[in-house]
C-alpha positions, 0 to 999 in steps of 0.5 A: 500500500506504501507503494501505491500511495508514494506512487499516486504522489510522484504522479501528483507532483508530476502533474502539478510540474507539468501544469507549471504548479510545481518547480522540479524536480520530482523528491527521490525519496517521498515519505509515506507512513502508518498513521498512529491515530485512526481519526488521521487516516491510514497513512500519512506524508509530509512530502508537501512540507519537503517542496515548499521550500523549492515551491516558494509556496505555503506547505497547505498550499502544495498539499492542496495542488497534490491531494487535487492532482491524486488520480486513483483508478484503482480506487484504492482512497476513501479521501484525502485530507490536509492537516496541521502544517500541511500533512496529507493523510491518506484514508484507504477504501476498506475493500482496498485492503482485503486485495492486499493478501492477494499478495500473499496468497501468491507469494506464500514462502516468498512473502517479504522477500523483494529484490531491494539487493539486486544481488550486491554482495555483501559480508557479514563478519561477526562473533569473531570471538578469540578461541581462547575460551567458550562463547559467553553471554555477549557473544551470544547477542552478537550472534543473533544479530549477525545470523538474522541480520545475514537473512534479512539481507538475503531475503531482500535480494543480496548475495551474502556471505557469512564469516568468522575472523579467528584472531589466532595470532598474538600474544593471547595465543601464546598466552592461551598455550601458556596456560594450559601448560602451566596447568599441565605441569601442575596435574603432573605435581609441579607447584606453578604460579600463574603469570598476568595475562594467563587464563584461569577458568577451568576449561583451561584445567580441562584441556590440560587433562585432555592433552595429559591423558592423549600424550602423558608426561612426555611434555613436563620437561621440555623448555617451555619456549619449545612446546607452547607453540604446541599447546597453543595450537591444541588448545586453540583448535580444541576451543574453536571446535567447541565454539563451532558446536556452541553455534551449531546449536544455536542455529548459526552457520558460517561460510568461512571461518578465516584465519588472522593467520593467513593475513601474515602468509607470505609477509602479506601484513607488511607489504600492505604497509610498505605500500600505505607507506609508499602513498604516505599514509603511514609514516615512521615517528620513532620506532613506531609506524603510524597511520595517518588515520586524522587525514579521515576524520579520526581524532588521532593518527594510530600506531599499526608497527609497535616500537618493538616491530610487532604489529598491532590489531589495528595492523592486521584489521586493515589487511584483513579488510583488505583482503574481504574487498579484494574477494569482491564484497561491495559492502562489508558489516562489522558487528562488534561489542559496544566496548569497540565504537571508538575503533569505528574512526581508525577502520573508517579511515583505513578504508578509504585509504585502501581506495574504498567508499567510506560507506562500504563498511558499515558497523553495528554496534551490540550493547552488554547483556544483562542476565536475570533470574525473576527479575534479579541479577545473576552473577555474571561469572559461574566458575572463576575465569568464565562469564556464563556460556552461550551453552549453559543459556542456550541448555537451560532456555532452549534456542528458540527463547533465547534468539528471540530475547537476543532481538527484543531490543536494539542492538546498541542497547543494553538488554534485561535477559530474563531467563525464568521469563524466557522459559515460561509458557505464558503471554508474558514470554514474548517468544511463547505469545508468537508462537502460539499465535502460529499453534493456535491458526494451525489448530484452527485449520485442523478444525476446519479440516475435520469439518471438510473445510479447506483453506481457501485461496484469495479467488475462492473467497470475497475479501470485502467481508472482512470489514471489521476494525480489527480485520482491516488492522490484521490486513494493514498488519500483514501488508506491512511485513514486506516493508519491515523487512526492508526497513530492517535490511536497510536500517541494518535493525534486524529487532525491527522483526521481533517488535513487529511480530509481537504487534502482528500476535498481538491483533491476532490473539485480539481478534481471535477472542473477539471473533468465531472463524469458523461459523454457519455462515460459509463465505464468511467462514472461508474469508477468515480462514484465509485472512488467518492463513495469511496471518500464518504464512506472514508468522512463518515467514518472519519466524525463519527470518529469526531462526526461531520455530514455527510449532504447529502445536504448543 
């Protein structure tokens, strides 16, 4: 309907262009939204108020010359009025709406699909968590938004690619295989003490008995600088597995996981310095090189070659990125912690020194999660050295409650995860109250089935009976799910999926205990068979979208 409506506008002002009312040209973008209040029409649009600035002309006065110039064939508008400032609203003819779930009739599993992407190639880069221990509760929104942010993307027409950075070099490797070594030796009855930097959770204790009992003692008396490469690529590769079958089970898959290993292939990491350097966008200050990361915006250059000639991680994220553009990505998505928005300028900058438009990486930004227990907090640290794991949650609340608690907020803010709440069969349990919308619908056709009553498609059926108030909010409803999923792929907002199911269940469970879908009445019976059916095509469609379940029976 949105459509329709912005274009019956671009024809209006076209029309008052070609009757010399208007000056050119006509807006790239024309607004046009849901009204909150009924008594303001369906939808709204504040186009005139954009063009009077260009017009030269009052706003009342242009939205005059464009609710005049609207020519409806289709006969979709009731009226149109002209308010406050110069706001057009919209008030739509009911029948009108019932022909929206043509759409979705024919479309079915392809509903809230569009082809906005026109097959860009995008990468989605995210979870990236160091393999230096299991996945915790921050990884764990990370990944959610990540996943779904990939199939809001892909539904909407781009090629999207998936990946995990393994950051396997440096020092909190080395750490990692110190760690275990030290743990090793202590199994075997040495007394050790833990350095700084070293990791202490028990899964550290846990690898080191796995190592002793595959390799027995043979390691105790080797120099340590000899075997910790050793015991770092055990334990690296031991955690990484962990980590993959952690998200395995969380419903998220990667196409590639990319070593940071493979950046340092060949001296690739310092060719692509000596080259920055050659364009005079590194220069050395020192010992250390410096990127000239202010030349884009940043409030300071960065160092990318420490005084000691190590690299830093902002040496390495260059190359790295430079390495996903080269692949043929036209955007590339970071989703990164919170703690991580001051690296946004460095990354920015380092982009555009590469050759690249500033837009071409875009980043979001996913805030702390606080873990709760009826409403109190939980101790967000189980056994010493470890936040509570992706698994723990994932074990106690199930996938399904937890992807979708993930997503019941903005990424960039802070969200309340409650885990007795996550786990309750009730309406408070949002997750529970859209999927018993699907459970409930599907039980409805069951019903209709064993009174020989098929689900109808939109030819077997006349939509205009279905009139009621609470009928044209769950058709304006369903005629919304395409927009919001490309104001989600747009937005990169994939919560936008979650606020807009709970509204969707929210008019369905309304209606339904207002409202007898099946009756005596036949064709009255068959329009809200379909007009539920279609309610159940749009909850499926936008729970797989969320990697949640669409149970048929709850």
């Amino acid at each position: 309907m949105k459509r329709k409506l912005t274009s019956l506008l671009e024809k209006s002002i076209q029309a008052g262009m070609d009757a010399g009312l208007l000056p050119p040209p006509v807006p790239s973008h024309i607004e046009v939204e849901l009204t909150k209040d009924p008594s303001h029409g369906d939808y709204a649009s504040n186009v005139a108020m954009l063009l009077a600035a260009q017009a030269r002309k009052n706003p009342r006065e242009i939205a005059k010359i464009l609710s005049e110039g609207i020519a409806d064939p289709e006969g979709v508008l009731e009226r149109v009025e002209i308010a406050g400032p110069g706001f057009l609203n919209f008030f739509v003819r009911g029948g009108a709406f019932a022909v929206l779930l043509e759409t979705v009739d024919r479309q079915g599993d392809l509903y809230g699909s569009s082809d906005l992407g026109r097959g860009r190639r995008i990468q989605v880069e995210f979870v990236s968590a160091n393999p230096t221990g299991p996945l915790h509760i921050g990884h764990a929104r990370g990944a959610v938004v990540g996943d779904v942010m990939a199939n809001v993307l892909t539904a909407v027409g781009h090629q999207v690619f998936r990946e995990y950075y393994i950051n396997d070099s440096g020092n909190q490797m080395n750490n990692l295989g110190e760690s275990v070594l030290l743990r090793y030796r202590e199994l075997l009855g040495e007394t050790v003490t833990f350095p700084e930097g070293c990791y202490r959770g028990d899964y550290i204790r846990d690898l080191a008995a796995e190592l002793l009992k595959r390799d027995g003692d043979r390691y105790l008396h080797e120099k340590p600088e000899e075997i910790i490469p050793l015991f770092t690529d055990y334990a690296g590769g031991a955690i990484l597995e962990g980590i993959k079958e952690d998200l395995r089970l969380f419903g998220v898959g990667f196409d590639l996981y990319f070593s940071e290993r493979e950046l340092y292939r060949d001296d690739g990491v310092g060719k692509l310095l000596r080259e920055l350097q050659e364009k005079d966008f590194i220069y050395r200050e020192g010992e250390a090189l410096w990127f000239r990361t202010t030349a884009f915006g940043d409030e300071k250059d960065r160092v990318v070659i420490r005084q000691n000639g190590d690299p830093t991680y902002f040496a390495a994220d260059i190359a790295y990125h430079r390495n996903k553009f080269l692949r043929g990505f036209e955007t590339v998505i970071d989703i990164w912690g919170a703690d991580h928005h001051g690296y946004i300028p460095r990354m920015s900058a380092a982009v555009q020194a590469l050759g690249y438009e500033k837009d071409a990486l875009k980043v979001i930004l996913v805030q702390l999660v606080n873990l709760l227990r009826d409403g109190k907090p939980v101790a967000m640290s189980t056994r010493s050295g470890e936040f509570v794991t992706l698994r723990e949650v994932v074990d106690e609340v199930g996938k399904d409650a937890a992807r979708y608690n993930f997503l019941m907020r903005r990424s960039d803010s802070h969200l309340d995860f409650d885990l007795e709440l996550a786990k309750r069969q009730s309406i408070e349990n949002p997750v529970y109250y859209v999927q018993y919308a699907h459970a409930r619908i599907c039980s409805i056709l069951r019903m209709a089935a064993e009174r020989g009553v098929d689900l109808p498609g939109f030819s077997q059926v006349d939509a205009t009976l279905l009139r009621l108030p609470e009928e044209i909010d769950l058709i304006k409803t369903i005629a919304r799910f395409p927009e919001v999923v490309e104001g989600a792929a747009r937005t990169l907002e994939p919560h936008r999926l979650t606020f807009y199911l709970n509204d969707l269940a929210a008019i369905f469970h309304s209606y339904y205990n207002k409202n007898k879908v099946l009756s005596d009445d036949g064709g009255l019976t068959a329009a809200r068979l379909f007009l539920v059916g279609c309610v159940l095509t749009v909850l499926k469609n936008a729970l797989k979208m969320l990697g949640v379940s669409a149970p048929e029976k709850m």
